[in-house]
C-alpha positions in Angstrom: -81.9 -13.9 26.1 -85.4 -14.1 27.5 -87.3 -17.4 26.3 -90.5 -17.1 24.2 -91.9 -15.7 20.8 -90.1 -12.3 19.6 -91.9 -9.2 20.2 -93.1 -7.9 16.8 -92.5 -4.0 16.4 -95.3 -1.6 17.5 -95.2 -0.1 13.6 -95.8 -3.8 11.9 -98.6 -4.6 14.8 -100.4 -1.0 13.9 -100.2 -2.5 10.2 -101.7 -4.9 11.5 -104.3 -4.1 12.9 -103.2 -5.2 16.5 -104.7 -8.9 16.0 -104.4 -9.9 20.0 -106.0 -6.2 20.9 -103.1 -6.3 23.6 -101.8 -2.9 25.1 -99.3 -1.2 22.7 -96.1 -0.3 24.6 -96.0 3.9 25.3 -92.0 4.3 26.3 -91.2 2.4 22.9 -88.0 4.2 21.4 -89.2 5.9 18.0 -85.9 6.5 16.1 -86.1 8.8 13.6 -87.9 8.8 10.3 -85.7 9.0 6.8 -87.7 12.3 5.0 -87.0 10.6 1.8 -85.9 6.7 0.8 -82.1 6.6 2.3 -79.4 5.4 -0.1 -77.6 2.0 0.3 -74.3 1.9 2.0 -71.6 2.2 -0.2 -70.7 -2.2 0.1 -74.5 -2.4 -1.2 -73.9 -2.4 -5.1 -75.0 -4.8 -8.2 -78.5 -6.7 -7.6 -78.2 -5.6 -3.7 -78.8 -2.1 -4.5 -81.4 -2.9 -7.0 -83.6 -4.7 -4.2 -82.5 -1.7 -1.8 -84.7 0.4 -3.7 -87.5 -1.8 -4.2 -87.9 -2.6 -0.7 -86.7 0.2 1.0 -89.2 2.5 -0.9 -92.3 0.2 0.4 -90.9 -0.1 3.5 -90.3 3.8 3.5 -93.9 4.5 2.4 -95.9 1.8 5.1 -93.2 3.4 7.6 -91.4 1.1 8.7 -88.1 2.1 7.7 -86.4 4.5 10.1 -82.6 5.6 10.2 -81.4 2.5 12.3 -83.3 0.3 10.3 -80.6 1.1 7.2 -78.1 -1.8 8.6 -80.7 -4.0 9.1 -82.2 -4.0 5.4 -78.1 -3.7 4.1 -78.2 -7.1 5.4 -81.2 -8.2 3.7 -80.2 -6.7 0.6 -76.8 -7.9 1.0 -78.1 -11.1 1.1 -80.1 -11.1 -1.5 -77.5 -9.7 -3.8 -75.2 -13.0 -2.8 -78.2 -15.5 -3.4 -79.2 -13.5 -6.8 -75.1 -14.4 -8.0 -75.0 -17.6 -6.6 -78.6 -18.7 -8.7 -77.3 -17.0 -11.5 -73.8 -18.8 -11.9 -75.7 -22.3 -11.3 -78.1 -21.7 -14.1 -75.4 -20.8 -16.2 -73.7 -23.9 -15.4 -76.6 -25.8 -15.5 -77.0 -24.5 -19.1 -73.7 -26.2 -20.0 -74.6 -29.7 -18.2 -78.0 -30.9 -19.0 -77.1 -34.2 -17.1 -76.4 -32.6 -13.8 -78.1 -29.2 -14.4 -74.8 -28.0 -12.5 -75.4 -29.6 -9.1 -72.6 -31.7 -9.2 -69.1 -31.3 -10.0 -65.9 -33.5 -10.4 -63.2 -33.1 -8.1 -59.5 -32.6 -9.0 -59.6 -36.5 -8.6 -62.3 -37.1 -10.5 -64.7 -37.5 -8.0 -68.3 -35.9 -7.9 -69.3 -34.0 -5.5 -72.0 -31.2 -4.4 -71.2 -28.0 -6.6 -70.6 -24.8 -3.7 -72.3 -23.2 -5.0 -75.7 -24.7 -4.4 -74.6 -24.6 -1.0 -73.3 -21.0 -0.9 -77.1 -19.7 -2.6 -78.6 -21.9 0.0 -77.1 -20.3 3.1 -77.8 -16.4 1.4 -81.3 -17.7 0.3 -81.9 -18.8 4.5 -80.1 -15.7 5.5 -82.6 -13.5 3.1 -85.6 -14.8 4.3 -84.9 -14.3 8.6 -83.7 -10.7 7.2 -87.2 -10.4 5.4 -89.4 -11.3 8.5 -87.9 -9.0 10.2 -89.6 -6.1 8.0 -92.7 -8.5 7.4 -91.5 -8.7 3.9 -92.5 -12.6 3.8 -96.3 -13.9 2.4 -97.1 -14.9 5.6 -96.2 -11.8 7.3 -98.2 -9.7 4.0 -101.2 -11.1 4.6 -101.1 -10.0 8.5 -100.9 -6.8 7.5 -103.8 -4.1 7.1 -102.8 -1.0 5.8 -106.0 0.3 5.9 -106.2 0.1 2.1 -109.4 -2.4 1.5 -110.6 -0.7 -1.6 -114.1 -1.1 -0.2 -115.2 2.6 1.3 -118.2 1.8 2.2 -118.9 2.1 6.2 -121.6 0.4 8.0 -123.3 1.8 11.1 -121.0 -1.0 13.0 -117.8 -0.7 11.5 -116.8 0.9 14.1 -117.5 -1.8 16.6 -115.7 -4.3 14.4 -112.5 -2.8 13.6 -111.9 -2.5 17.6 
């Protein structure tokens, strides 16, 4: 694995608006475009398929979801399904134990330790977010993008020069 940042795709840098100006690659593989938003994979069910379709439609409509891409945001979605469980169960046990809000447990033995399940929504919560910047689907990576979209359609006579 060569050392260094990760090359971003050539879709998300257009989106962009190519911030370093550097030369976009011309032999880059273009896998096909979905005609309409894919469906999940079957595994992808409950809260997962819910956030399927909300990101997979945006990502579907700023192009940046293509037919190999469907594993990819599976993941993601998987992930977030997990997490979305996970949080869920804790609050309900944090309902039951205003003391602890849930994030501690007795033992078998009576000892207290870390409830799993604060570590299992961690770990899907980390694995959602490196999933997410992936597709630029993080705040960060947002407010890199330019769809084009300012809202302003106005052009001055050096507009031109400006956007590059």
């Amino acid at each position: 694995m060569k050392a260094g940042q990760r090359p971003m795709p050539t879709q998300l840098k257009l989106l962009r608006g190519n911030p370093g100006k550097q030369r976009l690659p011309s032999h880059e593989p273009q896998p096909e475009q979905a005609i309409d938003v894919p469906d999940p994979p079957s595994f992808v069910t409950g809260f997962a398929a819910d956030e399927w379709w909300t990101v997979a439609t945006e990502l579907h409509r700023l192009g940046l979801l293509t037919k190999v891409d469907c594993a990819p945001l599976a993941a993601y979605c998987y992930a977030y399904g997990q997490w979305r469980m996970a949080a869920e169960a804790l609050a309900r046990m944090a309902a039951n134990d205003p003391l602890m809000n849930g994030q501690i447990i007795k033992t078998k033995y009576g000892d207290a330790a870390v409830n799993p399940l604060v570590n299992i929504a961690r770990k899907h919560a980390g694995d959602m977010v490196r999933f997410a910047a992936e597709f630029g689907l993080t705040p960060a990576a947002r407010t890199r993008i330019n769809t084009g979209n300012s809202g302003d359609n106005s052009q001055s006579k050096f507009a031109g020069l400006i956007a590059g």
